[in-house]
C-alpha positions as CSV (number, residue, x, y, z in Angstrom):
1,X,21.7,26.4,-6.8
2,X,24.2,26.5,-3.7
3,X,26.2,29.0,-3.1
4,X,30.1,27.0,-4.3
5,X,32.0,26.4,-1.8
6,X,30.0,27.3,1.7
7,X,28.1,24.9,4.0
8,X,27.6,27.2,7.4
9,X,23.8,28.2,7.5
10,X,24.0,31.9,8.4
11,X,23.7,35.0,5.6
12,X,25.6,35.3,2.7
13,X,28.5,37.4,2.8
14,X,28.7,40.4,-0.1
15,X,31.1,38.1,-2.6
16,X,28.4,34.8,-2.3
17,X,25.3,37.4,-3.0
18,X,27.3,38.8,-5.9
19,X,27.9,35.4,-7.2
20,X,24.2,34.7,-6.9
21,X,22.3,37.8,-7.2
22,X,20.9,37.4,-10.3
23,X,19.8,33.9,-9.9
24,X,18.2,35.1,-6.5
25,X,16.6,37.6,-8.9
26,X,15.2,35.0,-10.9
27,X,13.6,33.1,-8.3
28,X,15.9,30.0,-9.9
29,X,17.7,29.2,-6.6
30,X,17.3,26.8,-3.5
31,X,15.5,27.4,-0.4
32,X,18.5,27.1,1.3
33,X,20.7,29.9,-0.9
34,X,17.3,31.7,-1.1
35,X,17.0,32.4,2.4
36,X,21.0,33.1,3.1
37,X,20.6,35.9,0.3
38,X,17.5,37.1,1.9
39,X,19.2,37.5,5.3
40,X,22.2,39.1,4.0
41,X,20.3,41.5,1.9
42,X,18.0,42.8,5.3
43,X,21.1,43.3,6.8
44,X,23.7,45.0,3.8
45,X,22.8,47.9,2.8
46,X,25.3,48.0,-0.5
47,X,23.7,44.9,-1.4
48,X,20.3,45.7,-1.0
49,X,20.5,48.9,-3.1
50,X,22.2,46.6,-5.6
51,X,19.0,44.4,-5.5
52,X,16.6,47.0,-5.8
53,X,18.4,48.3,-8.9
54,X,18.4,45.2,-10.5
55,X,15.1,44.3,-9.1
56,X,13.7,47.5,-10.8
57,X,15.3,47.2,-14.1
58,X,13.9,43.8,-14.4
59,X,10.4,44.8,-13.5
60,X,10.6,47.9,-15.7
61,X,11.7,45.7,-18.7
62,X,8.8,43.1,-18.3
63,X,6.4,45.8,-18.2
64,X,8.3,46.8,-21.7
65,X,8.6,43.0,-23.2
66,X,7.0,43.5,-26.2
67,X,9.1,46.3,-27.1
68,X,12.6,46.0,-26.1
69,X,15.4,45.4,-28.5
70,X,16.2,41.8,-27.9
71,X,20.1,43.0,-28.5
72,X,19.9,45.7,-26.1
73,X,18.3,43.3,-23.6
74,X,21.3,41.0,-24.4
75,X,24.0,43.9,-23.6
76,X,22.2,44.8,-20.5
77,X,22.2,41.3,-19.4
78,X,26.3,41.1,-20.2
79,X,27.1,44.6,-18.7
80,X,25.2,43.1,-15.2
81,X,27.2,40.0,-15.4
82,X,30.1,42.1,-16.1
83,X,29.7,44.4,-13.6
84,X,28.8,41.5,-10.8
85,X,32.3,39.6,-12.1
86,X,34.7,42.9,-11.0
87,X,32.7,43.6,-7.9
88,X,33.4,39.6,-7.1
């Protein structure tokens, strides 16, 4: 996954990590995207507490698989993308 509508190679800025975060999250983006996010994120502190949040939450919830509410994993995945869509 690119991040739309940039071709300069230096870090992310806030509004392309936001776009991407969760994808970054997921390990599901390009080496290219990967390593703009990683930069940005050594270097924004806003955005780096934003990723260890999320980053937390998801390891906490794979540790709880087997025992989550599949419907209250599904509103905690749309309140994230919610919440990434009015910080955009």
């Amino acid at each position: 996954m690119r991040i739309p509508g940039r071709r300069r190679q230096g870090p992310a800025s806030c509004r392309e990590v936001g776009r991407v975060l969760q994808s970054y999250l997921d390990g599901v983006v390009d080496d290219t995207t990967a390593r703009r996010v990683a930069e940005h994120l050594e270097e924004c502190r806003r955005c780096g507490l934003e990723y260890e949040t999320y980053h937390t939450i998801k390891q906490a919830l794979a540790r709880r698989r087997d025992r989550v509410d599949p419907d209250a994993l599904a509103r905690l995945r749309d309140f994230g993308r919610h919440l990434l869509e009015d910080g955009a």
